[in-house]
N, C-alpha and C positions, 0 to 999 in steps of 0.2 A: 613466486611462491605458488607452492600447487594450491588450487584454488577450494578445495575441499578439507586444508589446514586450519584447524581452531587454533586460534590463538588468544590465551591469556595469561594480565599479569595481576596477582592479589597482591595486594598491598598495604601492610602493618603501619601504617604514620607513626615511626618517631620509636619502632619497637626496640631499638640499638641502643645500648648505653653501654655507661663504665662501670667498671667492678666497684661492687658496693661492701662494705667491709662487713656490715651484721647477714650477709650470703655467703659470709667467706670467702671474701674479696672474687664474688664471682659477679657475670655480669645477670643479667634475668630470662635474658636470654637463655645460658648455662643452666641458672636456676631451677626455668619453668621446665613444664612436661608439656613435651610439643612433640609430639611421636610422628605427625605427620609432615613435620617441616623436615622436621630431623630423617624421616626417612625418604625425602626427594633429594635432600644434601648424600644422601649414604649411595645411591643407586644413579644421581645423576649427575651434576655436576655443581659445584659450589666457589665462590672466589668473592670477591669485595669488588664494589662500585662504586666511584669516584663520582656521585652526582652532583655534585658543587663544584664549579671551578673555585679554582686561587681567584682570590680578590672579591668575590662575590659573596654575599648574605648568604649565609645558611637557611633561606626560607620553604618552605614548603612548595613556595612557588616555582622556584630554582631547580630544586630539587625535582618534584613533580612532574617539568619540562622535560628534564632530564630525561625522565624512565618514558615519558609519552616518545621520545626518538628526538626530541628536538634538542640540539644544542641550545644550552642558557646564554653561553655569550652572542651568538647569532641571532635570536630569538627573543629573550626578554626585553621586555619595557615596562615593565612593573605587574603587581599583583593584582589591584582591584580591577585597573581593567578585562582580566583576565573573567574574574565571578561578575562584572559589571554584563561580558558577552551570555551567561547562562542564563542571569535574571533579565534578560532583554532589552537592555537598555542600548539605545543608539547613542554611538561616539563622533560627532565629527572630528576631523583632524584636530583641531586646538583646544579639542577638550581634555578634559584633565578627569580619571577616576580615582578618588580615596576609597580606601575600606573605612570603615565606621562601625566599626566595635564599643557597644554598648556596655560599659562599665562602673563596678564601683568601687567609687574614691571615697575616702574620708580622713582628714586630715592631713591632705596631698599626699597620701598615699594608698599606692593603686591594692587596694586589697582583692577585686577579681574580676580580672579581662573580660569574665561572659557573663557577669550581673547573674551570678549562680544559674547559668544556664538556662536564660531567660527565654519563657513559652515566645514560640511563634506570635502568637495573639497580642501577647504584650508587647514584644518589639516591634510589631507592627505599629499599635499604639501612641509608641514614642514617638518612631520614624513620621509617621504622620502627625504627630505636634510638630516636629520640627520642621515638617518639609511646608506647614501651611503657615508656620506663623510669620506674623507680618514685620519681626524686625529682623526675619532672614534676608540675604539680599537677594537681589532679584537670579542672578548667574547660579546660584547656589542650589542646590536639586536632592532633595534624602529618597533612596530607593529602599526599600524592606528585603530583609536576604532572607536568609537561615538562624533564625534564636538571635546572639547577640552580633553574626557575622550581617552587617548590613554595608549601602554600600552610597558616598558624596558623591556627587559631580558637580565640578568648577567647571561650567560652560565660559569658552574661549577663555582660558587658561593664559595669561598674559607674557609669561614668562619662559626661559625657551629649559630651564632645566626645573627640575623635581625639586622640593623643599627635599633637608633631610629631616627622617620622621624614625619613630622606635614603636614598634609590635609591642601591646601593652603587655600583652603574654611573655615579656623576656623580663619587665621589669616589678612583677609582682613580688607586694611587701617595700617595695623601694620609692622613697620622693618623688613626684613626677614630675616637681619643677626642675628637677637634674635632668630629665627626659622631653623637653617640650620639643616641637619642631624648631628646624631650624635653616637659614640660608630663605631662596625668593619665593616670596608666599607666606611665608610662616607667620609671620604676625595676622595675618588671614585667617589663618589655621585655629591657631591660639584664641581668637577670638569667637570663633565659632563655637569651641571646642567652649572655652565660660557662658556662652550664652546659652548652650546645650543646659548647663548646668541649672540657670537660672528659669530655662523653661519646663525643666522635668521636674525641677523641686516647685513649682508653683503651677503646673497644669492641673486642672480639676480631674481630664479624666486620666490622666497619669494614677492621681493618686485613687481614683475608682478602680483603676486597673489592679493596682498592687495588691489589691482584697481582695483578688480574685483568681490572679493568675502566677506561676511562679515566677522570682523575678527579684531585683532589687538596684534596678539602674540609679547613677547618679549623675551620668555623664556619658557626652558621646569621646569618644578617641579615634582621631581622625590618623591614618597613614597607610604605607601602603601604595602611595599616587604615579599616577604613569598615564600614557595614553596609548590607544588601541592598538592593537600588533597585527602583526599581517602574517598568516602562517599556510605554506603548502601543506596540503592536506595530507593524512597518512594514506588514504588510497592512491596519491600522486603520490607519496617516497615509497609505500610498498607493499600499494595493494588490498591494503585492509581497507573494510566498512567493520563499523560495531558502535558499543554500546561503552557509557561510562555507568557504573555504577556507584554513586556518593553520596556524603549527608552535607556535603560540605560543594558550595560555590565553585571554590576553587577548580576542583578537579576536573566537574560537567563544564567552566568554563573552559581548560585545558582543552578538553575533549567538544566542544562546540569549535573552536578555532581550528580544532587539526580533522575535522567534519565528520567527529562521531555525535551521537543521539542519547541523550541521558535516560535512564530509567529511573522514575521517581518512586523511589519505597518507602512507604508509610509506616511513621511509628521512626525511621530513620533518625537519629538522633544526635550521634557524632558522639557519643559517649556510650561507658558500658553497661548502658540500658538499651545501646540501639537492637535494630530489628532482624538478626540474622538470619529468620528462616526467609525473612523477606527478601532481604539480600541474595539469601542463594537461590530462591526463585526466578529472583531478574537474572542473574548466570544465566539459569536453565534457559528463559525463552531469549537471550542473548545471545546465545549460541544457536542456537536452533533459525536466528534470524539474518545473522553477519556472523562473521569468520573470526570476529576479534572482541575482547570485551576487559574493563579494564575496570577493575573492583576493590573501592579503598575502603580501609576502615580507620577512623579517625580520631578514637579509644584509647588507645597506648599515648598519643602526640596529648592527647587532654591531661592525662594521669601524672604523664610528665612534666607538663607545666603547671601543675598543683606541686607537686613532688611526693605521690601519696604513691609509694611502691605498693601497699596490695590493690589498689584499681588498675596499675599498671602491671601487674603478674595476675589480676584475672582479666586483663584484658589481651594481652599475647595469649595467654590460655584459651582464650575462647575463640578469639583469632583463628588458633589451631584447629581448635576442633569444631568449630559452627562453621569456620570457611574454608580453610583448607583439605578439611579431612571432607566434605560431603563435597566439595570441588573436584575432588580426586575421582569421585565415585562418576561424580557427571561425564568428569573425560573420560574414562574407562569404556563409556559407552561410543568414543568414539575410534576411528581408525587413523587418526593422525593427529596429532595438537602439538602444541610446545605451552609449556607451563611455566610461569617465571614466578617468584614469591620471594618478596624482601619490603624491607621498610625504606623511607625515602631519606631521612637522614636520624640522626640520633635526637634523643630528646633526653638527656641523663637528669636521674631523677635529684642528682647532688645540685645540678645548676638550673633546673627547673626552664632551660630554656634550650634552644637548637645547636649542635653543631657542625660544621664543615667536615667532617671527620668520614673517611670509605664507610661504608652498610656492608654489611654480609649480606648474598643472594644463595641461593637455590636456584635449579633450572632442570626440565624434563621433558624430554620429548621423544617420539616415537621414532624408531630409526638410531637413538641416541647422537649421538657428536664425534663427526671424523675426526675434529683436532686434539691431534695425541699430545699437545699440553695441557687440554681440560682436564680437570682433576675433580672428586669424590670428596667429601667431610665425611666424618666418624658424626656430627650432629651440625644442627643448623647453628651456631654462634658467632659472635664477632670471633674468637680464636680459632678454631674448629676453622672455620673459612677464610682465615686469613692462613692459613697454613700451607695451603693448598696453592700460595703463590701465586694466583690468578687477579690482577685488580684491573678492572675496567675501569672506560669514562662511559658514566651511567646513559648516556644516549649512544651508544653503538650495544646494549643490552639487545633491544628488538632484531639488531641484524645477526646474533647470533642465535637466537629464535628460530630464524628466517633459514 
C-alpha cells in the first residue's frame, strides 16, 4: 500500500433493515435523506457484505471482526473478551470474560438491556458493589465498562467450552427464565446473575446513587463469555497503523488486538445524543497521525433494539450528515484515501434484535477501481446495492480498499 494512503471505514451499527410497511414497505434506509451516502454509492462503488458467516451469531462482535479484515471463523473467541482487552484487563489462558450488562427486570421480564442508559457514574457504583462484596466468590472479578456495557471475569475458568448464554438486547419485553444460560457453568452464571439482584436492590449506596444519577438497574446479565484471542496485527496483514474511534468497548477492543490506538471522545455516548463534532475531530487528528482510522456510531444499533423508528431515522440521519458529509470534506484535503461506509449488520426495527443478513456498502477512493465488475447505486440502500450484483465476505472489504 502506498504509504501516504488514508484509509477509512465509518460505520452506521445496525443502519440495515427490512421494509417497514407505515414507509411504504420501504426500508429507512430508502426512507432517510442521506445525500452523502447516497452520493459515494452514485460515483463510487456499492455492492452487499456478507460479515456473518453461516452458522455464526449475528453479533456485533462477529460482524465488527469482519469489517476490521479478520475472518470471524479464524479469529473469534467470543465478545467480552474482546472489550475486556480495551478496558485493560489481563487474561491468562484459562480465564474466561463475560460482558455484564446492567439491566432492568421486573416480573422476569427483561424490560431494558441498558438500565435506561445508565450514567457512567452509576454503573460504576454497582460494578463496585458487586465486585467487593463478600458473598461474591473469590475467582469472580466485576470490571466497570461504558454505562451499562460492563465486563465478569471467571478466573481459571474450569471448563473447556463456553456456557450458552442470550444478549439481553434480543430478548426485550420477553421472560427471561426462557432465556437463562445454559450447558458448563451455567448454573454459576444463574447464580450470580440472582445475587446481582439481591445486592443492587439492598445496597445503601446503590440506592444513593439512583437520586442522583441516570439509571434504574435491577440486575446484572451475564453472557457473551470467551477467552482471549490472538490476533496478527493490521500493520503485519497490510500495513496500516491508526486509530479506533468508539462509544462502545467493543470496537477500541477490536482495534487494541489488531494494534490500533483508541481515541476517547467525551460526551461519547452510544446513543443519539452522542458527540459528533467530537467524533469528527478525532477523524481529523487520526488522520493526520496514522494512515488508517476506523469510526463507529453505535445509534441506529440502539434505536433498533428499542424498536423506536424515529431515533433510528434520526440517527442514520445524522450519521449522514455529522459523519459522513464533514468526513468527506476531511478527505478532500487529501491526495489519496479509500473511503468505506456501511453498517455492520442489520438491526430491523420489526424484530428489535440482529440479523445474519448481507449490509449494503459504499466505497471511494482516489484513482477509483480497475475491476470492471465494480458497479455504482442510484442511492445508498439494501436495494439500490444489492442491485449492482456485487456481495462480498465482509473481511476481504479492506483488500479491496487496498
Amino acid at each position: 500500500m502506498s504509504e501516504d494512503r488514508k484509509i477509512v471505514i465509518l460505520l452506521g451499527d445496525g443502519m440495515a433493515d427490512l421494509p417497514i410497511e407505515s414507509l411504504g414497505n420501504r426500508t429507512l434506509l430508502q426512507y432517510a435523506s442521506t445525500p452523502n451516502m447516497d452520493s459515494i454509492a452514485a460515483k463510487g462503488i456499492a455492492g452487499m457484505a456478507k460479515t456473518v458467516p453461516d452458522g455464526m451469531s449475528p453479533g456485533s462482535d462477529t460482524a465488527n471482526l469482519s469489517i476490521f479484515g479478520y475472518n470471524p471463523q479464524q479469529y473469534y473467541t467470543g465478545r467480552a473478551p474482546l472489550e475486556a482487552i480495551n478496558i485493560g484487563i489481563e487474561l491468562a489462558p484459562n480465564d474466561a470474560a463475560f460482558r455484564c450488562n446492567l439491566v432492568n427486570i421486573e416480573n422476569d421480564t427483561m424490560n431494558d438491556f441498558s438500565s435506561d442508559h445508565i450514567d457512567n457514574k452509576f454503573s460504576s457504583i454497582v460494578i463496585d458493589e458487586l465486585h467487593y462484596n463478600d458473598d461474591m466468590p473469590d475467582y469472580i472479578e466485576f470490571y466497570p465498562g461504558v454505562s451499562y456495557r460492563n465486563i465478569m471475569v471467571w478466573r481459571d475458568f474450569p471448563y473447556e467450552k463456553m456456557p450458552n448464554t442470550i444478549p439481553p438486547h434480543d430478548i426485550t419485553d420477553k421472560n427471561i427464565l426462557d432465556y437463562l444460560p445454559k450447558g458448563d457453568g451455567s448454573e454459576v452464571l444463574i447464580q450470580l446473575m440472582k445475587k446481582s439482584s439481591e445486592i443492587i436492590s439492598q445496597s445503601k449506596a446503590i440506592k444513593k446513587a439512583a437520586g442522583k444519577y441516570k439509571g434504574n438497574p435491577t440486575s446484572a446479565w451475564l453472557w457473551g463469555g470467551g477467552r482471549r484471542p490472538a490476533f496478527s496485527t493490521l500493520k503485519e496483514k497490510f500495513g496500516l497503523v491508526g486509530h479506533t474511534i468508539s462509544a462502545v468497548d467493543l470496537v477500541h477492543g477490536i482495534g487494541r488486538a489488531a494494534g490500533l490506538f483508541p481515541v476517547m471522545v467525551e460526551g461519547a455516548t452510544g446513543y443519539i445524543d452522542t458527540n459528533y463534532t467530537g467524533k469528527i475531530a478525532a477523524l481529523q487528528f487520526a488522520l493526520r497521525a496514522s494512515n488508517f482510522a476506523f469510526l463507529h456510531v453505535e445509534a441506529p444499533d440502539e434505536a433498533g433494539h428499542k424498536g423506536n423508528i424515529d431515533h433510528k431515522l434520526t440517527a442514520i440521519q445524522d450519521f449522514d450528515a455529522k459523519i459522513v458529509g464533514p468526513a468527506l470534506d476531511i478527505l478532500s484535503k487529501y491526495d489519496n484515501y479509500s473511503l468505506l461506509v456501511m453498517p455492520d449488520h442489520p438491526t430491523p426495527i420489526a424484530l428489535k434484535t440482529h440479523t445474519g443478513d448481507p449490509v449494503p456498502f459504499c466505497m471511494m477512493r482516489t484513482g477509483g477501481f480497475d475491476n470492471s465488475s465494480y458497479k455504482s447505486a442510484a442511492a445508498f440502500n439494501e436495494v439500490d446495492c444489492a442491485k449492482t450484483g456485487l456481495l462480498v465476505d465482509g473481511h476481504k472489504l479492506i483488500e479491496i480498499m487496498l
